[in-house]
C-alpha positions as MATLAB code, in Angstrom:
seq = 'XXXXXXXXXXXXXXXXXXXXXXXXXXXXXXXXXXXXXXXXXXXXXXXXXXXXXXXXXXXXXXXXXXXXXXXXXXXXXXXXXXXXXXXXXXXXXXXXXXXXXXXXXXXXXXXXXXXXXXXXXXXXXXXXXXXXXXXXXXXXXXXXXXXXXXXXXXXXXXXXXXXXXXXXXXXXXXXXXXXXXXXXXXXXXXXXXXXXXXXXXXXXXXXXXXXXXXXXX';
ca = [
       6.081   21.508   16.846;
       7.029   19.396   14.026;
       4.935   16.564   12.587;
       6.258   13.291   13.075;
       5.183   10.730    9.993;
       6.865    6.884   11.113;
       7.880    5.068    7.851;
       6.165    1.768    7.668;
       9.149    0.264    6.277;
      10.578   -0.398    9.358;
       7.486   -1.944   10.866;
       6.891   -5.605   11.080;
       5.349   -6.519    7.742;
       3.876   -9.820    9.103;
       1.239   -7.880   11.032;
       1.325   -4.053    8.788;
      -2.339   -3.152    9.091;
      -1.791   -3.783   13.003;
       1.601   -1.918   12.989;
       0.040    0.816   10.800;
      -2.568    1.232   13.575;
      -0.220    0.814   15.907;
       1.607    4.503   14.777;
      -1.306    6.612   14.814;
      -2.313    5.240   18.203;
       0.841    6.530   19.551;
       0.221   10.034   17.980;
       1.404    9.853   14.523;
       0.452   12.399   12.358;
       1.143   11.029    8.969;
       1.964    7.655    7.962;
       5.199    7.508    5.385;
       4.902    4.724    2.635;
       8.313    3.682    0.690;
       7.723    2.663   -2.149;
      10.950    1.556   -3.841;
      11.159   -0.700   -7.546;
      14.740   -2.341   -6.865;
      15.751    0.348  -10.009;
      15.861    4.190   -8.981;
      16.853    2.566   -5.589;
      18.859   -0.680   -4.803;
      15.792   -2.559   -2.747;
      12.414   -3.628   -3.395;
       9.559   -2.551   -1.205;
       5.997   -2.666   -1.799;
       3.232   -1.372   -4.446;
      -0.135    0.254   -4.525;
      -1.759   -3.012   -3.303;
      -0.064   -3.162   -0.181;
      -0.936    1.444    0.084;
      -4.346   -0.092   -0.356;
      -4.676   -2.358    2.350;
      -2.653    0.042    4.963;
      -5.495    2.182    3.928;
      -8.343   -0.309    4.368;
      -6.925   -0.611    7.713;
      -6.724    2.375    9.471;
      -9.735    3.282    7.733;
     -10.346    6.994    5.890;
      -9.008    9.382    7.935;
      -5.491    8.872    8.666;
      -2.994   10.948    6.362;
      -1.153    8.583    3.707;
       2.108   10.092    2.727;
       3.874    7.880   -0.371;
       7.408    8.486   -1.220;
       7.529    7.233   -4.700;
      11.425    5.956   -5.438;
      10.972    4.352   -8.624;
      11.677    5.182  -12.090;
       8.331    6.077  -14.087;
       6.158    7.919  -11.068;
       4.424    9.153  -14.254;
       3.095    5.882  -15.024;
       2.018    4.335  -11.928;
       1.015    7.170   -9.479;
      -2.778    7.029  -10.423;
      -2.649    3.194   -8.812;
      -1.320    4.902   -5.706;
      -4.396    7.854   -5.892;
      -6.653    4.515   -6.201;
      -4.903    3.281   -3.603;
      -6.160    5.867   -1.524;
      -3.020    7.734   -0.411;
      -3.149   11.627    0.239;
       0.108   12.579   -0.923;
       2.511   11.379   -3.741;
       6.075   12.414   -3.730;
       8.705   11.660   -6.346;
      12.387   12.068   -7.000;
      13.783   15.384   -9.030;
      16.619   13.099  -10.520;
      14.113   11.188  -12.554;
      13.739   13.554  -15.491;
      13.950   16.972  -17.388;
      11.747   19.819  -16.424;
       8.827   19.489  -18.463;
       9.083   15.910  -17.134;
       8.775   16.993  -13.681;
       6.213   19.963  -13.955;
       3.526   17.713  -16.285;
       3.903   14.509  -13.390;
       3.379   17.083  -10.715;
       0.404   19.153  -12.477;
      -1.419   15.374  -12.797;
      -0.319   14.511   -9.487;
      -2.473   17.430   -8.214;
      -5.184   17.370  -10.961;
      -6.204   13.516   -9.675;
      -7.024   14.564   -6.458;
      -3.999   14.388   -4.303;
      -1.365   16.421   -2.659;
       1.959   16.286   -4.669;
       5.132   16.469   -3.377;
       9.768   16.542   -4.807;
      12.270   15.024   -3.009;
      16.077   15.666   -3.665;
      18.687   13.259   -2.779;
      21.482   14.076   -0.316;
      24.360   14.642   -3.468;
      21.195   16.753   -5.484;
      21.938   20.418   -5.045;
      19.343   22.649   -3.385;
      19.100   24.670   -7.006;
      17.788   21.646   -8.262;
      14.586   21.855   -7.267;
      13.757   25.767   -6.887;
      11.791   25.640  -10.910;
       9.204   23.334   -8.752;
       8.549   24.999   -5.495;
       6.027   27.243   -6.591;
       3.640   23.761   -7.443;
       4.244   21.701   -4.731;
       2.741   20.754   -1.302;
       5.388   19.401    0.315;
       9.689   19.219   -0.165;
      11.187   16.281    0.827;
      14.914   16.414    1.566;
      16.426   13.121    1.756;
      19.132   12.723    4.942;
      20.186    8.872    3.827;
      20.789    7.899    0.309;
      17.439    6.420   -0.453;
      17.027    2.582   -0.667;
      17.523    0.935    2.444;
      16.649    2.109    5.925;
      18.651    2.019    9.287;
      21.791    4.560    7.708;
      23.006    7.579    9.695;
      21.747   10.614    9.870;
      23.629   13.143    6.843;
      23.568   16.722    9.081;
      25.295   18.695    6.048;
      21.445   18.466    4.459;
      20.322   20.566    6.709;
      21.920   23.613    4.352;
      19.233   22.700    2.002;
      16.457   23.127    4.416;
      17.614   26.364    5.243;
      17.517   27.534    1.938;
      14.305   26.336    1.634;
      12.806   27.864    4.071;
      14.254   31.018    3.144;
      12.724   30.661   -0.645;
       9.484   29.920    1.176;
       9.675   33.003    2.563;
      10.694   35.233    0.019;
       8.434   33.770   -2.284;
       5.235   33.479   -0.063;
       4.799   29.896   -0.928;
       3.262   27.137    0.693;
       4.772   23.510    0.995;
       5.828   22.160    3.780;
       9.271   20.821    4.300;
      10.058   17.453    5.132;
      13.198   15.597    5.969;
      13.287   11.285    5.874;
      16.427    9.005    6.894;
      18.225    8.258   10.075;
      15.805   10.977   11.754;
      15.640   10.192   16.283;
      15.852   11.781   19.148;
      19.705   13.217   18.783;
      18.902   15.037   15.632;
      15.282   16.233   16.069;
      15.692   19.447   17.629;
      18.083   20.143   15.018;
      16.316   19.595   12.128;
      13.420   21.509   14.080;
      15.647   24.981   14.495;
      16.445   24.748   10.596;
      12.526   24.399    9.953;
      11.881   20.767    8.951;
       7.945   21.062    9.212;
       7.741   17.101    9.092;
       9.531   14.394   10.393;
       9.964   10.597    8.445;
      11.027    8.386   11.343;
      11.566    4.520   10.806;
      13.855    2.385   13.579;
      13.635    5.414   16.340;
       9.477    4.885   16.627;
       8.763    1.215   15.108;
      11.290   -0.059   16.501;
      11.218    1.785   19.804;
      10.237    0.093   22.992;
       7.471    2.974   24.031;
       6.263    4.156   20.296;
       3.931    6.652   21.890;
       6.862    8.087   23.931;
       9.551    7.932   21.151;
       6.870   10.167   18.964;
       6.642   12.548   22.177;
      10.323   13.126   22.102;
      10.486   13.668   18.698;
       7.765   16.444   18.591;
];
């Protein structure tokens, strides 16, 4: 059974430490923070203060999952580990190697989980040098920025092959796929072993939340 993690993005921001509460009550597992800079992506989100006060909300248990879509996750992902967020994940496109190994090895050395996300035009290849120092894979099945788009099925290729590479190379990270994610594609992503599921409109926006997390899992 996958794990279902509703974005907060599509939650009513006039009441987000209720609606934030309002996800894990209805059997979230993780809670998925975007975190966009109006650069890497075309839309401005929120920052570390507002990570901090989701957190001060649901208190110290509940599992923080930040997608960082911004340009310099090197520079700013310690406010996010103050924040108190559990995992950090940032975009392969951003940089060189040595670029994305060092940001990952800090990621993990201050205490959090670290995470690489691919976009859906980023071959699978792209990311292989990383997998052996990451937690979790995030394959993107929107073109990040804005929430609400379609569901991209061809990604699903690149889940495969990561769970293959998983496989064969006895690693660990889980796999997790984010954008236009419901009830018609679940199963789907499920039989090409997605281990997580990001899911914005199809459980915030839902009329039953608890009930549109059930069907997901």
């Amino acid at each position: 059974m996958p794990l279902v993690s509703p974005s907060l993005l599509a939650s009513d921001f006039s009441r987000i430490g209720e609606e934030a509460n309002r996800a894990f009550e209805a059997g979230a597992d993780w809670l998925h923070l975007d975190i966009m800079d109006g650069h890497f992506v075309d839309n401005i989100s929120y920052g570390p203060d507002v990570c901090a006060f989701v957190r001060k909300a649901v208190g110290p248990q509940p599992f923080l999952d930040a997608h960082l879509m911004i340009e310099r996750p090197d520079h700013y992902f310690e406010r996010f580990v103050k924040a108190g967020v559990n995992l950090i994940c940032f975009h392969v496109e951003l940089g060189d190697e040595y670029y994305i190994h060092n940001t990952l090895k800090r990621i993990r050395e201050a205490g959090v989980k670290n995470g690489i996300a691919l976009n859906p035009a980023t071959p699978f290849e792209k990311v292989v040098p990383f997998l052996g120092e990451v937690d979790l894979l995030l394959v993107m099945s929107v073109v990040p920025g804005f929430g609400g788009q379609s569901f991209m099925p061809e990604v699903l290729e690149k889940v495969k092959k990561a769970v293959a590479w998983r496989s064969e190379n006895n690693a660990q990270f889980l796999i997790q796929i984010d954008g236009g994610i419901g009830p018609q594609n679940a199963q789907l992503c499920k039989e090409a072993g997605v281990d997580i599921l990001v899911a914005g409109s199809s459980t915030f926006k839902a009329a039953d939340m608890a009930q549109a997390i059930a069907d997901l899992k």
